[in-house]
DSSP file (Angstrom, degrees, kcal/mol; ACC not computed):
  #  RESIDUE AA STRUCTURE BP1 BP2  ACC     N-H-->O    O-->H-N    N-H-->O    O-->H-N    TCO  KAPPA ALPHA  PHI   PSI    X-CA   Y-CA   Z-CA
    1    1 A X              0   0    0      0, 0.0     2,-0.1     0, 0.0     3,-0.1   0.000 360.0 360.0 360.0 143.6  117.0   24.7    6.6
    2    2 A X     >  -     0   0    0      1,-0.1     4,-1.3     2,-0.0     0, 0.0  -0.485 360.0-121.3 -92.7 174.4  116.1   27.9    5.3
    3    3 A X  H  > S+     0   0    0      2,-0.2     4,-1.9     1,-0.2     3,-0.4   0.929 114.4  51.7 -81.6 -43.3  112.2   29.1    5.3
    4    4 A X  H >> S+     0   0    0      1,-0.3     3,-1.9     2,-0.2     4,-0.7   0.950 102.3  52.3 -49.2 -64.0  112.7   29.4    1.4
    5    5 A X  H 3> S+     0   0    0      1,-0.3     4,-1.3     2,-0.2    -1,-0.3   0.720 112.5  47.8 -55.6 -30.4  114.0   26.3    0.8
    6    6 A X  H 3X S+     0   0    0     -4,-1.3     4,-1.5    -3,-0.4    -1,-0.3   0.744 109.1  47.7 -57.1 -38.2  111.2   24.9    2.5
    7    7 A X  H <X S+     0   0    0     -3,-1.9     4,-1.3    -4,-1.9    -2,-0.2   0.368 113.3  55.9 -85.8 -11.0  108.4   27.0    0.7
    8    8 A X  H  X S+     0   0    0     -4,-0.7     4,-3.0    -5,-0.3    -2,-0.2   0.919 109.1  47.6-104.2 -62.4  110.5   25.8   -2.5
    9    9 A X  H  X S+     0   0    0     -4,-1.3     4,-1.7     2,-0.2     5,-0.2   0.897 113.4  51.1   8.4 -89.7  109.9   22.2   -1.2
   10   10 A X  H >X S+     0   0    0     -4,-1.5     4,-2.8     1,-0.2     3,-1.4   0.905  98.3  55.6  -4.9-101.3  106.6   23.0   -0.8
   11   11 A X  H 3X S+     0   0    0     -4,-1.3     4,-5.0     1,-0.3    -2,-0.2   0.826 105.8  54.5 -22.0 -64.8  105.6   24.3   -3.7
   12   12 A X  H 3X S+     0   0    0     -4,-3.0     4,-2.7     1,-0.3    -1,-0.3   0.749 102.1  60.5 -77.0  -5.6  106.7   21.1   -5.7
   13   13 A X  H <X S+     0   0    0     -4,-1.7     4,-1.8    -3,-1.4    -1,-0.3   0.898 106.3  42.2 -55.7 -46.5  104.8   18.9   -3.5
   14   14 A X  H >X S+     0   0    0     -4,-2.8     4,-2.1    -5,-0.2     3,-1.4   0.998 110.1  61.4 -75.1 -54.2  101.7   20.3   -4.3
   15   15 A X  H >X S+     0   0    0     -4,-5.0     4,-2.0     1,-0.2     3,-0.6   0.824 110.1  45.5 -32.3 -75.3  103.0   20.5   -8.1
   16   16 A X  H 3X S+     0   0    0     -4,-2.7     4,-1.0     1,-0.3    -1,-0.2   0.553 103.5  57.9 -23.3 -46.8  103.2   16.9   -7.9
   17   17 A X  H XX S+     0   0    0     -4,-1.8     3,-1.4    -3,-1.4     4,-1.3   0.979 108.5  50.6 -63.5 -74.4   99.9   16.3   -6.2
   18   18 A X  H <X S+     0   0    0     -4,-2.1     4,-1.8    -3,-0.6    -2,-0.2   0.852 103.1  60.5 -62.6 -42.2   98.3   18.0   -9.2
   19   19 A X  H >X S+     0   0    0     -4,-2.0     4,-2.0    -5,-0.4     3,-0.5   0.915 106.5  40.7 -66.2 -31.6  100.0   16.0  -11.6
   20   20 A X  H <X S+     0   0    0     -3,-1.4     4,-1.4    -4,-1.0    -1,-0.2   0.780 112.3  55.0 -81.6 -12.5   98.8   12.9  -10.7
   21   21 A X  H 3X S+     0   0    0     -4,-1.3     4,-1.1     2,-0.2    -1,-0.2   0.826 107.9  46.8 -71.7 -24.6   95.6   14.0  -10.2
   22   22 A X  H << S+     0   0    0     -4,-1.8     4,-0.3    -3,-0.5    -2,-0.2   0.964 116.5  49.4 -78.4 -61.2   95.4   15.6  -13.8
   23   23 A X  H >X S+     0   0    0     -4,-2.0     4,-3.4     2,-0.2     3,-1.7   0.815 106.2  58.8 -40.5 -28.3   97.0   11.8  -14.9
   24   24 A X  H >X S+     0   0    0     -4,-1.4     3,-2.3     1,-0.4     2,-2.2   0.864 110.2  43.1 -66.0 -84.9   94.1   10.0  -12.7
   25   25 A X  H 3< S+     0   0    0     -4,-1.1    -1,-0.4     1,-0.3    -2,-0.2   0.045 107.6  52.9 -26.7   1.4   91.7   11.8  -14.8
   26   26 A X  H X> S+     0   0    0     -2,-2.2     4,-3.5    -3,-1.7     3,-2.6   0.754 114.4  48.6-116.8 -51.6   93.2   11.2  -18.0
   27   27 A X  H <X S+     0   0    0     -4,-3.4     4,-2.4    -3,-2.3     5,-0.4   0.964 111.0  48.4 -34.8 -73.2   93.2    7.3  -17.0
   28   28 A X  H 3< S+     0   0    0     -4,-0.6    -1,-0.3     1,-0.2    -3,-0.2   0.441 110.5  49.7 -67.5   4.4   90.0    7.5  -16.1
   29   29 A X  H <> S+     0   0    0     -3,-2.6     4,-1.5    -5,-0.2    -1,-0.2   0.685 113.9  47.8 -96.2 -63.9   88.9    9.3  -19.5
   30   30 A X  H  X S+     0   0    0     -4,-3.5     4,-1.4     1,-0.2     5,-0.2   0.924 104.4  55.3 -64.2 -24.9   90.8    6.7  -21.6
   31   31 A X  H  X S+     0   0    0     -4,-2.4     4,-3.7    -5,-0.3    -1,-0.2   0.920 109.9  53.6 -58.8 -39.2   89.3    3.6  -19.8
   32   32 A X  H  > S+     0   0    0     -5,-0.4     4,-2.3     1,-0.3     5,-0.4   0.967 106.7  52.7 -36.0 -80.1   85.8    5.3  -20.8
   33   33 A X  H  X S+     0   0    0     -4,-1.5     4,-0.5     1,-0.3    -1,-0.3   0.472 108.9  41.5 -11.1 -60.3   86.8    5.4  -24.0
   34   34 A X  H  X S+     0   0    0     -4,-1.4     4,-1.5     2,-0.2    -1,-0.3   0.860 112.5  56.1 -77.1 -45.3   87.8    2.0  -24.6
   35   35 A X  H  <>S+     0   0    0     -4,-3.7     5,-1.4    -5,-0.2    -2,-0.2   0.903 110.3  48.9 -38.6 -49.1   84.7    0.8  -22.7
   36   36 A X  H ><5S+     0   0    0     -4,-2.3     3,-0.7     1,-0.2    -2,-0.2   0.762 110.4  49.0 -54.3 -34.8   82.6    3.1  -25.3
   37   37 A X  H 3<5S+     0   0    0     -4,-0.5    -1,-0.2    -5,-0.4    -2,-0.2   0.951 111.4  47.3 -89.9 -31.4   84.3    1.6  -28.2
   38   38 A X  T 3<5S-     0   0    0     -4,-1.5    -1,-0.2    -5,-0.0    -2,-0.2   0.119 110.1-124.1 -93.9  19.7   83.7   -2.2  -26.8
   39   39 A X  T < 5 +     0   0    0     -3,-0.7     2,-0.2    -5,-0.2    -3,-0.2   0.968  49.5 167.1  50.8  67.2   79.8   -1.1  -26.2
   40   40 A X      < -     0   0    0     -5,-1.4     2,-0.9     2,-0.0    -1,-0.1  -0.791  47.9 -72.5 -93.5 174.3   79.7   -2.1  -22.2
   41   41 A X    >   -     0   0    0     -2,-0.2     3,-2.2     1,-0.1     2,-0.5  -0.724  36.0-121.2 -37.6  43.1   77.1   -0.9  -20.4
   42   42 A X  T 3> S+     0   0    0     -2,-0.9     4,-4.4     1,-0.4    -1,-0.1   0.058 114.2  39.0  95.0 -82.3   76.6    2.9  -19.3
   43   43 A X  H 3> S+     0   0    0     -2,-0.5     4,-1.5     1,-0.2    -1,-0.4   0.816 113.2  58.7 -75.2 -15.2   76.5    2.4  -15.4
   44   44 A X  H <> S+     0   0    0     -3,-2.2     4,-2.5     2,-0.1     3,-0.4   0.996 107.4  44.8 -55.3 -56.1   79.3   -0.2  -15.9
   45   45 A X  H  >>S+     0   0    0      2,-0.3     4,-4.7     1,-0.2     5,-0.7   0.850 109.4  58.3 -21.7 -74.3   81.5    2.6  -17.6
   46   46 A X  I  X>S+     0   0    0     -4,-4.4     5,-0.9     1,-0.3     4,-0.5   0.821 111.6  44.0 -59.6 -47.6   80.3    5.1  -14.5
   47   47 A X  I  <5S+     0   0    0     -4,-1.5    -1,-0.3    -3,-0.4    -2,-0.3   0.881 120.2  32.4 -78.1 -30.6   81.9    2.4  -11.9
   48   48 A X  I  <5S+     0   0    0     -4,-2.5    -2,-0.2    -5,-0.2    -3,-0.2   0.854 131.0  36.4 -87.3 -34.6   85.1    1.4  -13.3
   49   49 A X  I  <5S-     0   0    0     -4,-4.7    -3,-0.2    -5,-0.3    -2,-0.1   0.878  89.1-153.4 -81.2 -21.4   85.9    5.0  -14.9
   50   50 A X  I  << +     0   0    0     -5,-0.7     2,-0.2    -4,-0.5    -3,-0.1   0.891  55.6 129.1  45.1  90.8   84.0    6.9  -11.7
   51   51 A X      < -     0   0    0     -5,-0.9    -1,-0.3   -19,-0.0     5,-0.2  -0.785  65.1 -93.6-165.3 128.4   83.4    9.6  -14.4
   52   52 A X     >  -     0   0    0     -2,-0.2     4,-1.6     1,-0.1     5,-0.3   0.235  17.9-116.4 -55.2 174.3   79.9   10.8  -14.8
   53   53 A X  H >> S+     0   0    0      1,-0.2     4,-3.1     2,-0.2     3,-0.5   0.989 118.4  48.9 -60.5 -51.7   77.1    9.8  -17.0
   54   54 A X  H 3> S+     0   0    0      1,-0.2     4,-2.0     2,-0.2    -1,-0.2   0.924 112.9  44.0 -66.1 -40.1   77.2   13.2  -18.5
   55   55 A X  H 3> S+     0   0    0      2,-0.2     4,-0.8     1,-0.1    -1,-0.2   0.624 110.8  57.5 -23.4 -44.6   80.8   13.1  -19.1
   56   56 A X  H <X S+     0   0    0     -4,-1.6     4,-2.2    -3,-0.5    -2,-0.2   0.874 106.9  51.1   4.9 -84.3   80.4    9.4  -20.4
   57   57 A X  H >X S+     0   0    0     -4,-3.1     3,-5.7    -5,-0.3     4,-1.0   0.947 107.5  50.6 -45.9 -76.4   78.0   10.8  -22.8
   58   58 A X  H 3X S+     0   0    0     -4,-2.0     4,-2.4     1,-0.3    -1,-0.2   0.789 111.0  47.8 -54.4 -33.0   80.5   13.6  -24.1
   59   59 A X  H 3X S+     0   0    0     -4,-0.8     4,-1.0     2,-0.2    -1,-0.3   0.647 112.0  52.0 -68.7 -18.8   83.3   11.1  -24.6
   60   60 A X  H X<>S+     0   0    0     -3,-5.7     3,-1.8    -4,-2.2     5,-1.1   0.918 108.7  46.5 -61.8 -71.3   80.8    9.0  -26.4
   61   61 A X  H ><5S+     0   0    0     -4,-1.0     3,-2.9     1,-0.3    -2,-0.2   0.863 115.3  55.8 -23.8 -69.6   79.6   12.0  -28.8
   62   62 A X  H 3<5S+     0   0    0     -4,-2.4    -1,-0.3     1,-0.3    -3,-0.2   0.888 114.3  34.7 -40.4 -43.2   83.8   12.7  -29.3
   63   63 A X  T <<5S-     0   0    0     -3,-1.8    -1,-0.3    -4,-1.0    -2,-0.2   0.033 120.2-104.9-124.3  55.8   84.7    9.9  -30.4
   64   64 A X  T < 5 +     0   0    0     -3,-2.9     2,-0.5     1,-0.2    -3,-0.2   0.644  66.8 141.5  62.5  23.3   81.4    8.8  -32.4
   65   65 A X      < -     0   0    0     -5,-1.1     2,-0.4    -6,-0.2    -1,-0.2  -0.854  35.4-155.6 -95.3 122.2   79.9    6.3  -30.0
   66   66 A X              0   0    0     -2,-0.5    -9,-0.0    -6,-0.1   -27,-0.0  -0.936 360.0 360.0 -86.3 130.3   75.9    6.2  -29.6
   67   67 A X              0   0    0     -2,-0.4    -1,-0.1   -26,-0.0   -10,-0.0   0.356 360.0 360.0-107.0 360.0   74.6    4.9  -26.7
């Protein structure tokens, strides 16, 4: 194996890694989201989305939710 083909390799592992990390977050945005829209609890929201309070809050605000 050449050093290139390796660094090539590489490369898309880590691409890969980033994409699912970007997807985790997107899950864990739309679970919010749905929570927000079925009024649960705050600190429920914070443990099943593990997305902060203030975050929480700004996805309330977006999509017209008062908490």
């Amino acid at each position: 194996m050449f050093l290139t083909e390796y660094d090539k390799e590489r490369e898309f592992e880590l691409l890969r890694r980033e994409e699912r990390r970007e997807t985790e977050a997107e899950v864990n945005e739309r679970v919010a989201k749905d929570m927000l829209k079925k009024n649960y609890p705050l600190d429920a929201i914070k443990d099943i989305s593990r997305l902060s309070e203030d975050a929480i809050r700004k996805l309330a605000r977006s999509i017209g939710v008062v908490l």
